[in-house]
N, C-alpha and C positions, 0 to 999 in steps of 0.2 A: 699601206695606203697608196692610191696610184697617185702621185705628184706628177704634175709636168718636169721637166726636166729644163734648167737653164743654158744657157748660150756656154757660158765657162765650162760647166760638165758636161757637154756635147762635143766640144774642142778639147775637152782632155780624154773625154772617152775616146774618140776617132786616132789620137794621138800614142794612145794606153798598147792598141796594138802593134805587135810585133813587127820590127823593122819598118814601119808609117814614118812618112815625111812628109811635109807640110810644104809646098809648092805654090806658087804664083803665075803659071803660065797666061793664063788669060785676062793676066792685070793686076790692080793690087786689092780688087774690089771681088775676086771672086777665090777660095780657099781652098784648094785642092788638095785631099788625101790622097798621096799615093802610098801601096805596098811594092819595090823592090821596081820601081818609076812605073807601076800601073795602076793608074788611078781609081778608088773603090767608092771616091765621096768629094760632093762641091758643097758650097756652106757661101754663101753671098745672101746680101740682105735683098729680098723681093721688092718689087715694084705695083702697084697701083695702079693700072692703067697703061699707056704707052709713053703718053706724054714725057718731056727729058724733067719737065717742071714739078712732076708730080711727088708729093710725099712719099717717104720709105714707106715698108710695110714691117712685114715680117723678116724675120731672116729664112731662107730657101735654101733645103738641104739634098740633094742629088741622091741615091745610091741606087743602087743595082741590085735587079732582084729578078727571080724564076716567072720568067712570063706569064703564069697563071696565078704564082700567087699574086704577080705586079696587078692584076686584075682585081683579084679577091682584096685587098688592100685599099685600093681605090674604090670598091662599094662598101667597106665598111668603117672608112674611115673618111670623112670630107674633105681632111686637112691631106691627103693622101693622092696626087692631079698626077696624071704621065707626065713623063721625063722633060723639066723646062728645059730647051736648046741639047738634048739627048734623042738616042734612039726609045721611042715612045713604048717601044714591047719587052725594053730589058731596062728600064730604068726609071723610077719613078723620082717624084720629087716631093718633098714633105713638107708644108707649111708649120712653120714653127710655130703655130697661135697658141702654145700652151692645152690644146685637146685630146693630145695623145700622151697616154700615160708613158714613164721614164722607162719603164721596164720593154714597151711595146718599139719605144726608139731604139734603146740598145738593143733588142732585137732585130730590128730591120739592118741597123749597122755591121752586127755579127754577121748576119746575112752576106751585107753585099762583100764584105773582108774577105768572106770564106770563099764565096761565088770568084773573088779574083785569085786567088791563092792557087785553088782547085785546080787551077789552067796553067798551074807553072807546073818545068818538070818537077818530077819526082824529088831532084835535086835540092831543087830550091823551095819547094814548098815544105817538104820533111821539117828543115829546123823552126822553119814557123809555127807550125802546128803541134811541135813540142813546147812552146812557147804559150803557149793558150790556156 
């Protein structure tokens, strides 16, 4: 069955992979995954408008992804907007409304893990990737 996927299993899957550390650079409101201090995934709860008054929304999950699929993605999925406060052609951002199936999330997560991995040396990516 495709279930949405909740806030805890989004945080433990992002967490699950190899060598991840869970950072605060940009406050305590916004959740930064990194792999080996490069960042692959943000997780802050969305906003409603601009207003400072305005209700939460969703929670807003950052990741990085293949500029054409970050495209494909975004028309086939609503919950699915370019990269909020990111580079808009390598990063998209994923409204958590519970519309995207669990399976579809940990995919796009795998994704962006790998996409950062990929760009370490050889060195440093090897033991991760025996890790998976």
């Amino acid at each position: 069955m495709n279930e949405p996927m909740t806030l805890k299993e989004i945080q433990d899957y992002l967490l699950s992979k190899p060598a991840t550390r869970l950072d605060y650079p940009f406050g305590p409101d916004v959740q930064v995954y990194k792999v080996k201090n490069k960042m692959f995934a943000t997780l802050a709860l969305g906003k409603i408008g601009k207003s400072q008054d305005t209700a939460p929304s969703h929670w807003w999950m950052n990741l990085k992804c293949e500029p054409n699929e970050a495209l494909i993605l975004r028309d086939i999925f609503p919950a699915v907007i370019p990269g909020y406060h990111m580079n808009k052609r390598l990063w998209n951002t994923v409204v958590l409304d519970d519309s995207i199936p669990k399976g579809e999330i940990e995919r796009m997560i795998d994704n962006s893990y790998l996409l950062v991995v990929n760009k370490m040396t050889k060195k440093e990516k090897q033991p991760l990737l025996m890790q998976l």
